[in-house]
C-alpha positions, 0 to 999 in steps of 0.5 A, spaced: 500 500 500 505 504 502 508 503 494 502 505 491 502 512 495 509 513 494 509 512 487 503 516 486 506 522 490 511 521 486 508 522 480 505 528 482 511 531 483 513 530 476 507 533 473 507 538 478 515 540 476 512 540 468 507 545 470 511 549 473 517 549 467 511 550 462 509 556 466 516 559 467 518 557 459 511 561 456 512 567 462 519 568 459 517 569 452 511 572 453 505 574 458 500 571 461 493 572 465 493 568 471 487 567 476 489 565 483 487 565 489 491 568 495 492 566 502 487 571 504 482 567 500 481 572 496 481 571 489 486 575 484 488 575 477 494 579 475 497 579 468 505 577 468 511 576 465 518 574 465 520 577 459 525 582 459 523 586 454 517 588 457 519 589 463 522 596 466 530 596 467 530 598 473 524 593 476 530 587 472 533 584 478 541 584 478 544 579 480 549 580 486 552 573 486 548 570 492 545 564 490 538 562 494 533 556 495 527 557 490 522 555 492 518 550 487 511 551 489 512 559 488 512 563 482 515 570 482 513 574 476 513 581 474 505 584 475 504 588 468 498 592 471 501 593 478 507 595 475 512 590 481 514 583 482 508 579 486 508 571 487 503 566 486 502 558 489 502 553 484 497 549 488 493 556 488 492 557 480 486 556 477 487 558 470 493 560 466 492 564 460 498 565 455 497 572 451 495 571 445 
């Protein structure tokens, strides 16, 4: 029984992992909606990217050579309508939209 559970969950950390890179690899390229809710409960939509290019060069992050932990449940992403970086939980998504 415990196999089962144990292969189960690591199945879903594979699609988890997958969902995450796909959402990193379109928020690089391009902007996205993404509908999720906070940890207040309330439900937020933000528009965001990765893409450097749509993003002002002094909100760019510059690396100072500390490396962190990332936290692989979050993503933190550029909020076009806000103008900042924000993050948003994985497990909160309710959809993902790519622009275009």
């Amino acid at each position: 029984m415990s196999d089962t559970v144990t292969e189960l969950e690591n199945q879903l950390d594979f699609v988890n992992t997958q969902i995450r890179e796909k959402y990193l690899e379109t928020l690089r390229i391009s902007e996205a909606e993404v509908v999720f809710t906070k940890a207040n409960g309330e439900k937020r939509t933000m528009r965001c990217t990765l893409d450097s290019n749509q993003i002002p060069v002094e909100a760019v992050p510059k690396s100072d050579g500390n490396t962190t932990k990332v936290n692989e449940s979050v993503i933190k992403a550029y909020d076009l309508d806000k103008q900042g970086w924000r993050s948003f939980r994985l497990d909160s998504v309710e959809s993902f939209s790519p622009a275009g």
